[in-house]
Backbone as CSV, one residue per row, in Angstrom:
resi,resn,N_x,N_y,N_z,CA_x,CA_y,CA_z,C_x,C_y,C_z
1,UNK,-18.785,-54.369,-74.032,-19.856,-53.418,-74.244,-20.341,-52.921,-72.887
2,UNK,-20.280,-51.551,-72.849,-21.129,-51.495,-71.383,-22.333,-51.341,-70.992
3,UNK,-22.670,-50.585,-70.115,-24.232,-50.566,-69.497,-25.129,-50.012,-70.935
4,UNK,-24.555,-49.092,-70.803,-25.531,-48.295,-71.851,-25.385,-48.545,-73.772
5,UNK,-24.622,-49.476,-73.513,-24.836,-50.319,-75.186,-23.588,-49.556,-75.973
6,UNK,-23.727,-50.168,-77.333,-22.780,-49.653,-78.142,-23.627,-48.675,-79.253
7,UNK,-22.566,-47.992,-79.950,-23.460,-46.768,-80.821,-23.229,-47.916,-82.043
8,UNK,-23.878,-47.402,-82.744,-23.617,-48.765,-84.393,-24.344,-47.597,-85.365
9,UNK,-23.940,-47.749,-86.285,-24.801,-46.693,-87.657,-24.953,-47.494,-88.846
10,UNK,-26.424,-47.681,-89.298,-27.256,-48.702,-90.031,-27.629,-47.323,-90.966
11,UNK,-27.559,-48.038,-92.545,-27.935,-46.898,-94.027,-28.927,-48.087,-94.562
12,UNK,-30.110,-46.966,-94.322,-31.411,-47.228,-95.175,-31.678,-46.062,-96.107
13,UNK,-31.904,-46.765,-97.389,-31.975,-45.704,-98.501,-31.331,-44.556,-98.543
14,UNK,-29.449,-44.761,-98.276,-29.131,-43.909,-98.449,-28.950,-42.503,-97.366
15,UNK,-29.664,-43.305,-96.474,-29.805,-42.492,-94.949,-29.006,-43.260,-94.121
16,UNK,-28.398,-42.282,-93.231,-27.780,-43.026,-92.265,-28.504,-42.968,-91.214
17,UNK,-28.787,-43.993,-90.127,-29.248,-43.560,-88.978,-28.268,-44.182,-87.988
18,UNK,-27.867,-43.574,-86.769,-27.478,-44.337,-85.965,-28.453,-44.145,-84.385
19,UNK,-27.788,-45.608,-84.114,-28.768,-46.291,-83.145,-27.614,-47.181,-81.896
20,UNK,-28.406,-47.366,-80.677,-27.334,-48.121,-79.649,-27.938,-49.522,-79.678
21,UNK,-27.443,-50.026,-79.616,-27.955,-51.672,-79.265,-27.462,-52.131,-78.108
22,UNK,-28.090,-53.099,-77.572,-27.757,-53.570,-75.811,-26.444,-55.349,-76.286
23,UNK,-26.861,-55.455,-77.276,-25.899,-56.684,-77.598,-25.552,-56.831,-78.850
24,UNK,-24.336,-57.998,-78.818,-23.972,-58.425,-80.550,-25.179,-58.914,-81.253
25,UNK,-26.171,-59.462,-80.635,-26.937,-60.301,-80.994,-28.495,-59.107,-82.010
26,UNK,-28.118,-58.093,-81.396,-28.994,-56.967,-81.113,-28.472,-56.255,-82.647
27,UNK,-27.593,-55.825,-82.402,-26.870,-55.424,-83.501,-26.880,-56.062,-84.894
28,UNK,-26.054,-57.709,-84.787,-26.324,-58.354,-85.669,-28.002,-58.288,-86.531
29,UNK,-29.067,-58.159,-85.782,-30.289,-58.276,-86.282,-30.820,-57.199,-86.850
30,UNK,-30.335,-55.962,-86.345,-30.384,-54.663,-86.858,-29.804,-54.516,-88.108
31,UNK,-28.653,-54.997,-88.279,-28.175,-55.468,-89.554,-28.361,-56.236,-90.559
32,UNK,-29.442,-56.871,-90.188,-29.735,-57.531,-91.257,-30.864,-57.278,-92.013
33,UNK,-31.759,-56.787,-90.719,-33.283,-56.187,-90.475,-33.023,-54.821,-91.826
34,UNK,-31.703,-54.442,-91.816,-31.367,-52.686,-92.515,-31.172,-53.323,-93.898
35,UNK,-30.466,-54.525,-94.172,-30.147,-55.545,-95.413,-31.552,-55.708,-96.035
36,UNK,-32.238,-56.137,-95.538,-33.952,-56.604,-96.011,-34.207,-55.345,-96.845
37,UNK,-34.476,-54.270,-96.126,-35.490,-53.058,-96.001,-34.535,-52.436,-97.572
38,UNK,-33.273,-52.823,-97.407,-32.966,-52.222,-98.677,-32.774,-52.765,-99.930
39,UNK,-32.383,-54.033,-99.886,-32.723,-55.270,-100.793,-33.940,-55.234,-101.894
40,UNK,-35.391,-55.177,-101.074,-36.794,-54.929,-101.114,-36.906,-53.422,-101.915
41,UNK,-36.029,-51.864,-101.099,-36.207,-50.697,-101.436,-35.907,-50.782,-103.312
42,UNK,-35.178,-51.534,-103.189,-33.793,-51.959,-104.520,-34.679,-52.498,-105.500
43,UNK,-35.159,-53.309,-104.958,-36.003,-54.616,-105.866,-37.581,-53.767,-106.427
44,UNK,-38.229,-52.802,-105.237,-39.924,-51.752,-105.562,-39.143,-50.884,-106.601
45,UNK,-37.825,-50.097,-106.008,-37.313,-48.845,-107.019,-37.414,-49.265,-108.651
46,UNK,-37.089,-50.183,-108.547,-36.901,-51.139,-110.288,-37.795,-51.636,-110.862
47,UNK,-38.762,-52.294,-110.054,-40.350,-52.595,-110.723,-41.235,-51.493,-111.034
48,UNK,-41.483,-50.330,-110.283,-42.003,-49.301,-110.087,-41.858,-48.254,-110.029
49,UNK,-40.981,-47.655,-111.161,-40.469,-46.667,-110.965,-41.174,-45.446,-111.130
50,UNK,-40.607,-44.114,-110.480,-41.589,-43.216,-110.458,-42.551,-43.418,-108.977
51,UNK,-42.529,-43.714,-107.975,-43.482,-43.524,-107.057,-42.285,-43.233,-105.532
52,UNK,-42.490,-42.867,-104.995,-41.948,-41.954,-103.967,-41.064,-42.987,-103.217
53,UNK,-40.075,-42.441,-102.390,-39.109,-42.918,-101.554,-39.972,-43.347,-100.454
54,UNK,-41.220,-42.350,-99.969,-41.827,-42.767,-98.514,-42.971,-43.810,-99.478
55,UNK,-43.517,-43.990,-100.494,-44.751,-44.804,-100.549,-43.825,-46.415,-100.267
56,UNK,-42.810,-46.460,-100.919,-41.699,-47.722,-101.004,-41.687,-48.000,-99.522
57,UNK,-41.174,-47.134,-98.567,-41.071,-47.647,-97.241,-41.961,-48.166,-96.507
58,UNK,-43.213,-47.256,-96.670,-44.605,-47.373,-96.229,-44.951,-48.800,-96.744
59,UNK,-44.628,-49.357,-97.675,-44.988,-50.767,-98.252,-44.431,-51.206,-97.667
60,UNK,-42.737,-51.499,-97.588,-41.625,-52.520,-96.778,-42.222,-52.327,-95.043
61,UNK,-42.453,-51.128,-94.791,-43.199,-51.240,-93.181,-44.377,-51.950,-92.992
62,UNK,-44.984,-52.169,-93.745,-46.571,-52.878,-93.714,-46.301,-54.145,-93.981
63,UNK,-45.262,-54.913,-95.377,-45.408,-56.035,-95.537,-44.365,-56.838,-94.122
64,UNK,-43.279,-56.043,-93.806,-42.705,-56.347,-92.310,-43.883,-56.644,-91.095
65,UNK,-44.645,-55.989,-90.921,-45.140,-56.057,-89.858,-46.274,-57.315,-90.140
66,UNK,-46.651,-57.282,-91.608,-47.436,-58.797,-91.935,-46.984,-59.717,-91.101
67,UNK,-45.721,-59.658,-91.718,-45.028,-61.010,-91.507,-44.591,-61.122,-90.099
68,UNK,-44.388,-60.773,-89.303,-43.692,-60.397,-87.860,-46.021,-61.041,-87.081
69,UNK,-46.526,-60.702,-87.489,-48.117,-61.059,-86.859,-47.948,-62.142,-87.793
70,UNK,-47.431,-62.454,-88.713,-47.849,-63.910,-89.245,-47.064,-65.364,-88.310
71,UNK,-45.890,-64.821,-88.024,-44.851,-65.679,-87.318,-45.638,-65.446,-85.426
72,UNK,-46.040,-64.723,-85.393,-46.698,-64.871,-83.961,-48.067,-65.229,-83.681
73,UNK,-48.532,-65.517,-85.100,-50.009,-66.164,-85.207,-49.075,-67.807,-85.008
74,UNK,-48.405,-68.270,-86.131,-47.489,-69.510,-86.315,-47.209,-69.914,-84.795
75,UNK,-46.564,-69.014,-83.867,-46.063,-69.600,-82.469,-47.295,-70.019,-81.937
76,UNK,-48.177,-69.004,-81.737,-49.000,-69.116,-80.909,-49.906,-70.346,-81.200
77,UNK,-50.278,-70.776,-82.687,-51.346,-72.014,-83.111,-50.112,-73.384,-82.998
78,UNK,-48.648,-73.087,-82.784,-48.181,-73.831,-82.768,-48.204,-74.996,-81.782
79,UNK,-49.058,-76.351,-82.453,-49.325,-77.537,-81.199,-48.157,-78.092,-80.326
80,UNK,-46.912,-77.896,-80.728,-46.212,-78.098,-79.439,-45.993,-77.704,-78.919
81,UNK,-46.582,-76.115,-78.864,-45.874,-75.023,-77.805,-47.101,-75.741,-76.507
82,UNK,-47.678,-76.182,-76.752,-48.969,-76.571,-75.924,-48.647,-77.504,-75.285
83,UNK,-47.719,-78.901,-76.356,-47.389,-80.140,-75.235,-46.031,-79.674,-74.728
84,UNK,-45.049,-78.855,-75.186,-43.929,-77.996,-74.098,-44.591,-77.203,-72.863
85,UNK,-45.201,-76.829,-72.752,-46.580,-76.050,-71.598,-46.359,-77.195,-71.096
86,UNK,-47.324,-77.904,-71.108,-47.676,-78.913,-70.417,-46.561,-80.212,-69.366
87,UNK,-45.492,-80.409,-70.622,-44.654,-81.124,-69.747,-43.911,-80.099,-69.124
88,UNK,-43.768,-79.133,-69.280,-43.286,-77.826,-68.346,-44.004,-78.200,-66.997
89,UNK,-44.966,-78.276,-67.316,-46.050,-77.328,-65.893,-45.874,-78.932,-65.043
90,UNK,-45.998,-79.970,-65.662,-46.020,-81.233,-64.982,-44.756,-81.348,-64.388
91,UNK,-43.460,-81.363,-64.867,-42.240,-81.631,-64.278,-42.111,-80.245,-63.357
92,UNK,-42.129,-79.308,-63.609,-42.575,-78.086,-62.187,-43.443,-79.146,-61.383
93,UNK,-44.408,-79.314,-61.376,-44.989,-79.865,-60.095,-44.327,-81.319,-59.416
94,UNK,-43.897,-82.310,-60.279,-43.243,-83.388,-59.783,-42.132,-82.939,-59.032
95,UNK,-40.990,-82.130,-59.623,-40.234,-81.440,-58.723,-40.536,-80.902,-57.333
96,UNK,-41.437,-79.906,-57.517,-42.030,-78.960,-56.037,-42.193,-80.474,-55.278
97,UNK,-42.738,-81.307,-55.723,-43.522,-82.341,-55.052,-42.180,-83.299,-54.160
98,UNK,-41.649,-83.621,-55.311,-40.003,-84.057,-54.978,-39.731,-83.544,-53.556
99,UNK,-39.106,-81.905,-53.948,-38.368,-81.321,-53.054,-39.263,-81.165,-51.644
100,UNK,-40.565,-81.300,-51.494,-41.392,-81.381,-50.058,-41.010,-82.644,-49.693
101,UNK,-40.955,-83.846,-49.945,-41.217,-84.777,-49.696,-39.401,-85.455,-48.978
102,UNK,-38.262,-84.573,-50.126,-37.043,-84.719,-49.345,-36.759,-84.037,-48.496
103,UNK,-37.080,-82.986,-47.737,-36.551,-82.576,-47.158,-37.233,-81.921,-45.880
């Protein structure tokens, strides 16, 4: 892949869009991220029928972004990210401390 990424083309509702991604990893997630959005489009079209192509998206965009602030509320209250901090910041300093002391 080079500097400027690969082209890839992802179909949401029937739309194609294409897009570059910087990696496989990038791509892969885009792909799956396009799997969800239509899965969901699939699953509102059938419960609810009769209400617009954009109100459906407008929902899958809002309940996405729930969840994306719910998982970064989760990291952030997460108590071991606090004792990983910590033995981080301690073995950084035993080290620095180390390496003055050898050399």
């Amino acid at each position: 892949m080079n500097d400027d990424g690969q082209k890839i083309k992802i179909k949401i509702a029937d739309r194609e869009l294409s897009l570059k991604v910087k990696s496989p990893d990038d791509e892969a997630n885009f792909r799956r991220g396009a799997k969800d959005v239509n899965e969901l489009l699939s699953q509102y079209k059938e419960r609810y029928p009769g209400n617009s192509l954009s109100d459906f998206l407008s929902m899958i965009a809002l309940i996405m972004a729930k969840k994306v602030h719910e998982l970064k509320n989760r990291m952030d209250n997460d108590p071991l990210r606090e004792d990983v901090e910590d033995l981080s910041s301690r073995l950084k300093k035993y080290l620095e401390k180390d390496n003055i002391d050898d050399h």
